[in-house]
C-alpha positions in Angstrom: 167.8 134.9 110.2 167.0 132.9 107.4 163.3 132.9 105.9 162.2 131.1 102.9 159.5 128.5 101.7 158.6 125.2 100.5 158.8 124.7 96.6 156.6 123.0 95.2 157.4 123.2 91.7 160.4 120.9 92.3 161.5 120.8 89.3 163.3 124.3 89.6 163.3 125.1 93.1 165.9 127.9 93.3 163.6 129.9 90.3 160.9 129.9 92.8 163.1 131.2 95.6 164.8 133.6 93.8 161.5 134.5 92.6 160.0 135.1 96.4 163.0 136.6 97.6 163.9 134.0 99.7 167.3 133.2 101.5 166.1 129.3 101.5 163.6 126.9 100.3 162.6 123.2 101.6 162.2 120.4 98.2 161.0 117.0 98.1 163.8 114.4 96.2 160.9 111.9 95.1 156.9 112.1 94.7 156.4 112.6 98.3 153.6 109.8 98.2 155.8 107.7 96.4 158.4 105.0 97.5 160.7 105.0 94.2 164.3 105.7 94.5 165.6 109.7 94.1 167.3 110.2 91.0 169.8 113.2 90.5 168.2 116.1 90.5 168.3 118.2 86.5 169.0 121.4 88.5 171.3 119.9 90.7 174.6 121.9 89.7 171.9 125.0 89.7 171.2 124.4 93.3 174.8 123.8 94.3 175.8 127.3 93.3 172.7 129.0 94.5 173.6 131.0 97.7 170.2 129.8 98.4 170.0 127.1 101.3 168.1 123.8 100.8 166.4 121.9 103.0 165.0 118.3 101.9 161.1 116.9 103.6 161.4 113.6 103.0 158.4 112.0 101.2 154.8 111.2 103.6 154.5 107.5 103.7 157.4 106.9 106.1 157.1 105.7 109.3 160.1 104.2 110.9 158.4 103.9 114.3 155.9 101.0 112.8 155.3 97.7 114.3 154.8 96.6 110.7 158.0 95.2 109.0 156.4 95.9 105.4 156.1 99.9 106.6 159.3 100.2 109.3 161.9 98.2 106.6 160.7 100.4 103.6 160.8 103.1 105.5 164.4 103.1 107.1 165.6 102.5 103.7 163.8 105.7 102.1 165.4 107.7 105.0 169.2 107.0 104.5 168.4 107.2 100.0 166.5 110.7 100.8 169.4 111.6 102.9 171.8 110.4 100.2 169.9 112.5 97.8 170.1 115.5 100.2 173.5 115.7 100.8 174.0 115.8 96.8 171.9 118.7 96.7 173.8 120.4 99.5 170.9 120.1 101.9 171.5 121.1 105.5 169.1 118.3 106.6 166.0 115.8 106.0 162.8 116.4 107.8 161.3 113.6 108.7 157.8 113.2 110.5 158.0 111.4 114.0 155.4 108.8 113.0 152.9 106.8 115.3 152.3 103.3 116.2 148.4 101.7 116.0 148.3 100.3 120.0 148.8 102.8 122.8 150.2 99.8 124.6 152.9 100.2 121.4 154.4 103.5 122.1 157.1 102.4 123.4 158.1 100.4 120.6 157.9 102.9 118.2 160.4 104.8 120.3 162.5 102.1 120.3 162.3 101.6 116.6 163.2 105.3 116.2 166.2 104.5 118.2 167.3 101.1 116.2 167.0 104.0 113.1 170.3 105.9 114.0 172.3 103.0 116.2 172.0 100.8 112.9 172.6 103.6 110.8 175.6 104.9 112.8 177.2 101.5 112.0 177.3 102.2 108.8 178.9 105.6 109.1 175.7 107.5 110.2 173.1 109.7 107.8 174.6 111.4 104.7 172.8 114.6 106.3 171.1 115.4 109.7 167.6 114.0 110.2 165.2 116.6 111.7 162.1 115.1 113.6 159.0 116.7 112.9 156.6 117.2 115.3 152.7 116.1 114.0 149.5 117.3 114.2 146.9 114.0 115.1 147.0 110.6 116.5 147.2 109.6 120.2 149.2 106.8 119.5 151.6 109.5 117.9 155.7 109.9 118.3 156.2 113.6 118.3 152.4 115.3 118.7 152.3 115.4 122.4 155.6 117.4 124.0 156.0 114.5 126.6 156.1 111.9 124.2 159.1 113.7 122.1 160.5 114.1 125.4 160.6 109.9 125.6 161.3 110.0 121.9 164.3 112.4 122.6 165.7 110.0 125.6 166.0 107.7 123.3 167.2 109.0 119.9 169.4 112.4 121.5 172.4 111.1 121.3 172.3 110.1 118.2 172.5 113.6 116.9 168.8 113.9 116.0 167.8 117.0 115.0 164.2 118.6 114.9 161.9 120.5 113.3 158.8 122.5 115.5 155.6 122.9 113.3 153.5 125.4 114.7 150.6 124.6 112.5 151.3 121.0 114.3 152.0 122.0 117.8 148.2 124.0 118.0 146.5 121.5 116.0 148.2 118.7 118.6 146.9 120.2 121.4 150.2 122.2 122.4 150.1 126.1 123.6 152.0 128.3 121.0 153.3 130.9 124.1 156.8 129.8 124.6 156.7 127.2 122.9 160.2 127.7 121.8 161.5 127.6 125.4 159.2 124.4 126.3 160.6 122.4 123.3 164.3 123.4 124.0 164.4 121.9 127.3 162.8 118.9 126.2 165.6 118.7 122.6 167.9 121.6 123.5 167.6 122.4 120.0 165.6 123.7 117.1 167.2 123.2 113.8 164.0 124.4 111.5 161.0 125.8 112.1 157.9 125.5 109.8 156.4 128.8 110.2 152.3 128.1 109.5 148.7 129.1 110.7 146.1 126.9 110.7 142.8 126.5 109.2 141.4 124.7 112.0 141.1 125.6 116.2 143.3 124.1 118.9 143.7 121.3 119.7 141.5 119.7 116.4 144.2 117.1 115.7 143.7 118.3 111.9 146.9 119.5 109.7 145.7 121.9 107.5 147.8 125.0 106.5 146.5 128.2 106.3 148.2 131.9 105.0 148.7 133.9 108.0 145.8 136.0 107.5 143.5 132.9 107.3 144.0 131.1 109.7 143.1 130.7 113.5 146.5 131.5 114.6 147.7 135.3 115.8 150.2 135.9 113.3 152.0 138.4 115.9 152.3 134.8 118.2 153.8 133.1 114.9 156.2 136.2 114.3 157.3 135.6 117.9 158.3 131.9 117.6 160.0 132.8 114.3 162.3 135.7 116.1 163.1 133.4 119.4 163.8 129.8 117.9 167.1 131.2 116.4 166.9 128.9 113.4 166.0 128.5 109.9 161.9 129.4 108.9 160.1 127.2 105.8 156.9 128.6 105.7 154.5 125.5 104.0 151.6 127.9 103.9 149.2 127.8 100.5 151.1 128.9 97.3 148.8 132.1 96.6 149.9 134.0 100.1 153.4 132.9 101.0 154.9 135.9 99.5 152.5 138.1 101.8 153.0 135.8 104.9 157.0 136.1 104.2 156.9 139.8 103.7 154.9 139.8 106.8 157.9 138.4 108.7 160.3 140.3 107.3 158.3 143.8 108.6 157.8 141.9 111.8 161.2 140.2 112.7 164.1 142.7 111.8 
């Protein structure tokens, strides 16, 4: 089982894993509120050699399910350069969140743009690395916060390869019960690729993504350890800077 974290000092993302112990860590290629094109990375031979695996989030503004041309078009372009810019790094895959449209009416349209992401795409070869949906926390006019929605999203975009990514921080602020929660989402995706591994500040069901350390937040760390032994895949935990080395030594007394 590999554990790790999100680094936020990007600009030497294996010194902070090696520094937490960890056997991988998750890294943004570009200001993840920007839209600019990723450059190579300075550490990028560095990362390369590390034994430590890299996962890439791709950056926050994209939404490929938008009705909006000056959002969706930006925003299919950012994921294949992100995923470009992954693959360089030796990234396993790009996260990418599941977006929402602004009409209920819309939903289905969103899914369908999802879909138009990898058909077009696999014209031109497909993604440089796999993209891993993220479920999210808010928003009823959301892609991937409700588990029957990702189950329409997953119709359509399955066989495309999607991968996905279960947010337990997002699945209880979205409304979603945490107990088996790994079994509900593989019948619906018959995969998890990555798991991010947080508590929350907030109760269930808020609709409010805000990380919390595991001895924070609302959520019974034994019930987090529990998705992180069962989901068989990699763990980022994204929780606040100051605890992630005791919420990662946490797992590793509570996993083995």
């Amino acid at each position: 089982m590999r554990i790790g974290a999100h680094a936020r000092n990007d600009g030497d993302p294996i010194g902070f894993g090696e520094k937490l112990g960890a056997d991988l860590i998750q890294m943004f290629v570009i200001d993840p509120q920007g839209w600019e094109k990723p450059k190579p990375h300075p550490k990028a031979e560095q990362i390369l050699a590390s034994p430590i695996d890299v996962v890439v989030h791709s950056s926050y503004q994209i939404n490929v399910a938008s009705l909006n041309n000056r959002l969706r078009m930006p925003s299919r372009q950012a994921v294949d350069l992100q995923a470009k810019a992954a693959a360089e790094l030796g990234a396993f895959g790009l996260v990418v969140h599941g977006g929402h449209v602004r009409k209920q009416e819309e939903v289905a349209t969103g899914i369908e743009n999802w879909r138009k992401l990898f058909e077009r795409q696999e014209d031109k070869g497909g993604f440089a690395v796999p993209i891993l949906i993220e479920n999210t926390a808010g928003g009823d006019h959301a892609m991937a916060r409700y588990f029957d929605s990702i189950a329409k999203l997953w119709d359509a975009v399955g066989d495309y390869g999607a991968g996905f990514c279960l947010d337990t921080c997002h699945a209880w602020a979205g409304g979603e019960e945490l107990v088996g929660v790994v079994d509900r989402i593989k019948s619906i995706t018959g995969r998890i690729d990555l798991v991010h591994l947080n508590s929350s500040r907030d109760e269930f069901d808020s609709a409010r993504d805000r990380h919390a350390n595991f001895a924070d937040g609302t959520i019974d760390p034994e019930l987090l350890a529990e998705v992180c032994r069962t989901a068989g895949a990699p763990v980022i935990l994204e929780t606040p800077e100051g605890g992630v080395a005791d919420d990662l030594a946490y797992l590793r007394e509570h996993v083995s």
